[in-house]
C-alpha positions in Angstrom: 8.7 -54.4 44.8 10.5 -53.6 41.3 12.8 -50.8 41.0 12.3 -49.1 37.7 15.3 -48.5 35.8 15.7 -46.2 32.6 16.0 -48.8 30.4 12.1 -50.0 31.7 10.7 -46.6 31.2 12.3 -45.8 27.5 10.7 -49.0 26.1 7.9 -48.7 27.8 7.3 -45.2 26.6 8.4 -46.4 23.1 6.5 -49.8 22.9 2.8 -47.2 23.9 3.6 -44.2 22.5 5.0 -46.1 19.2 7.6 -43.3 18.8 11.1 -44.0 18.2 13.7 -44.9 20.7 15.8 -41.6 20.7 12.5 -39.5 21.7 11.0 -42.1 24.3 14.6 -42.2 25.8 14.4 -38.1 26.0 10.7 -38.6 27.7 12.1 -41.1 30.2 15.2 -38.8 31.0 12.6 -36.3 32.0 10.5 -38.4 34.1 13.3 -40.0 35.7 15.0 -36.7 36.5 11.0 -35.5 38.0 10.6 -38.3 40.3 14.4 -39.3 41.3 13.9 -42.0 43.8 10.5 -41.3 44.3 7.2 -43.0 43.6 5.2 -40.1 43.6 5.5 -36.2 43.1 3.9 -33.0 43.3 2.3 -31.3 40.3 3.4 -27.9 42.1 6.7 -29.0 40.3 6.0 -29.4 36.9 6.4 -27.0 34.1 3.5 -27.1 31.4 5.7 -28.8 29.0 6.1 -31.4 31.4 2.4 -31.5 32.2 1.5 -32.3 29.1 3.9 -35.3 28.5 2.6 -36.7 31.6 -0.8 -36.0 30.8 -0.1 -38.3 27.5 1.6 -40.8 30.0 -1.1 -40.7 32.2 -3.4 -42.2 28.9 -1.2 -44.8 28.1 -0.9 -46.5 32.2 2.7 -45.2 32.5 1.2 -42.0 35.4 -1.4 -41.5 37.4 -3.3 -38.8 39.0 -4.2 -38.5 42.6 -5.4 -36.1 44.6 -6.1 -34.9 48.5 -7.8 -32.5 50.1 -6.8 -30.9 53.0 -8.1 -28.2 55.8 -5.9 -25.3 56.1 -5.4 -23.1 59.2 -8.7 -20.5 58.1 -11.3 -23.5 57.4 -10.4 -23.5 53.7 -10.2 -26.2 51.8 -7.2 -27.0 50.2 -6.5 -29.5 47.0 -2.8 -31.4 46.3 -2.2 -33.0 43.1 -0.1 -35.5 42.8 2.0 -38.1 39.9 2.5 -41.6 40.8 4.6 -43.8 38.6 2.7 -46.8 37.8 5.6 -49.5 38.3 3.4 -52.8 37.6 2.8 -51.2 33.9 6.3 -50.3 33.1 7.3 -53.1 33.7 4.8 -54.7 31.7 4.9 -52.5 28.9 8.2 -52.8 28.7 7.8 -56.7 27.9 10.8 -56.5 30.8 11.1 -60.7 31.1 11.9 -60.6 34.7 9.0 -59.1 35.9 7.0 -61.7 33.6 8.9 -64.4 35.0 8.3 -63.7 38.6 4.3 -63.0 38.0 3.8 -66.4 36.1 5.7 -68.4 38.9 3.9 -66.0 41.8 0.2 -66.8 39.7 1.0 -70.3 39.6 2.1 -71.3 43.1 0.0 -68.5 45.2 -2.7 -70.4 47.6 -5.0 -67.7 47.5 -7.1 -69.6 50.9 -3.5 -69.4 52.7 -2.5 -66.0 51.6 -0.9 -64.9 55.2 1.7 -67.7 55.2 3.1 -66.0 52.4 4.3 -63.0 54.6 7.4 -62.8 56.6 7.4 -63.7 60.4 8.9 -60.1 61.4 5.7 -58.7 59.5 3.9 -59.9 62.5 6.1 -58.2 64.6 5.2 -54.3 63.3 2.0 -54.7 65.0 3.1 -55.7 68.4 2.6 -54.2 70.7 5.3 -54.7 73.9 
């Protein structure tokens, strides 16, 4: 897992939006500041000016939608949108070499038929049961 950094998201939002780097550092501040630590938020949270520059992220692979529907006490049904930060395209978009790096060498020496020994012993271990 990749931990997005500032510096991912401002050329990433410059290198798809083609804008210059002083306005897609001004749209990553935002974003940043809207998700914090997280990987996903609640549209409840956004303004419509923010709306609508992650509705021009969402086009260009940087956001994405979700949505879920609850029940609420009464029967009603009730519908949560969400914003994900797509991580894998920042740091793609970004031409970020690291992450380049560590997908060539992980494409080249993955055994696709042998995909569990790949996973760490204490995985395992979650599911048991005592």
């Amino acid at each position: 897992m990749y931990i997005i950094t500032l510096n991912d998201l401002q050329k990433a939002i410059e290198n798809r939006l083609d804008i210059n780097t002083e306005e897609a550092k001004r749209y990553a501040n935002i974003v940043m500041d809207l998700f914090g630590f997280h990987d996903r938020i609640i549209d409840n949270m956004l303004e419509q000016k923010d709306r609508q520059l992650f509705y021009m992220l969402e086009e260009q692979g940087i956001l994405n939608t979700e949505r879920e529907e609850i029940t609420i006490y009464n029967g009603r049904r009730w519908r949560i949108h969400y914003w994900s930060i797509e991580k894998t395209n920042i740091l793609k978009y970004s031409n970020n070499a690291r992450w380049m790096k560590d997908r060539d060498e992980n494409e080249d020496t993955l055994d696709y038929d042998n995909i569990y020994s790949y996973l760490p012993k204490n995985m395992w271990a979650a599911r048991k049961t005592s």
